[in-house]
N, C-alpha and C positions, 0 to 999 in steps of 0.2 A: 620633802619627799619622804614618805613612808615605803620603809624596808621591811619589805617579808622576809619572815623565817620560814626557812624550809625542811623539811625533813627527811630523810633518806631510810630506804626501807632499812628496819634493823638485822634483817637476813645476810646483807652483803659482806659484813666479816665473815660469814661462813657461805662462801658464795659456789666454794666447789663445792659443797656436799650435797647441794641442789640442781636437780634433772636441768640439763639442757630448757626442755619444756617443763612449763612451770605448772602446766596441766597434770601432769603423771604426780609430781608432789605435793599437790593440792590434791587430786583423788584420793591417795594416803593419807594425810590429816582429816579426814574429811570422816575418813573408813577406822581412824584411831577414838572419834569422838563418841562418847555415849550415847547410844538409842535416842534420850529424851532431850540430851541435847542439838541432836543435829537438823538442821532448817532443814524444810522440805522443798524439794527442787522448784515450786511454783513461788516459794519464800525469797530464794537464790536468785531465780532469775527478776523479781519483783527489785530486791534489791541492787542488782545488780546493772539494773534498768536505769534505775537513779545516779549509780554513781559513771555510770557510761555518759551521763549527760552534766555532770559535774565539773565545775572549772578546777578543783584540784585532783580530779586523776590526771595522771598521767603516764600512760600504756597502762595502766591496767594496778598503777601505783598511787595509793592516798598520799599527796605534801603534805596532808596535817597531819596526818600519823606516821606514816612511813609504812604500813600492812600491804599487802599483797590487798586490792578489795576482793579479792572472788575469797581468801581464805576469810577475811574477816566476815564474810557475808554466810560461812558454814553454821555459826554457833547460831542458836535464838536469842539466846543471852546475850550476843556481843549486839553493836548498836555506832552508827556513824557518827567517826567523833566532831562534825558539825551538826547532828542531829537532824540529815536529811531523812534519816530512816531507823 
């Protein structure tokens, strides 16, 4: 039998300092990141498309990485780390 690892987001040691809604603190990183780095909302929602259909999200959490996917999907530079996208 083959054991997966799993991963947990790395946010959760600091898990009060994050909104309720994880929407409000993703808009904030989002509004922190440089002009030329930040994906454009048709980029966002493209990716975000992918990882909604993804056997390792789940709610809205990569197991191969542990990122939040809607923050991971802000930068242009960042990239899914199974290389769906």
């Amino acid at each position: 039998m083959t054991q997966t690892k799993l991963r947990f987001c790395r946010l959760c040691d600091i898990i009060d300092s994050i909104p309720g809604d994880i929407s409000e603190h993703a808009d904030r990183l989002y509004s922190l990141l440089d002009e030329d780095e930040r994906a454009s909302e048709a980029l966002i929602k493209e990716r975000l498309s992918v990882c909604d259909k993804c056997e390792k999200n789940l709610n809205g959490t990569c197991l191969e990485c542990g990122c939040y996917c809607i923050i991971r999907s802000f930068a242009v530079s960042r990239h899914c780390p199974i290389r769906k996208w």
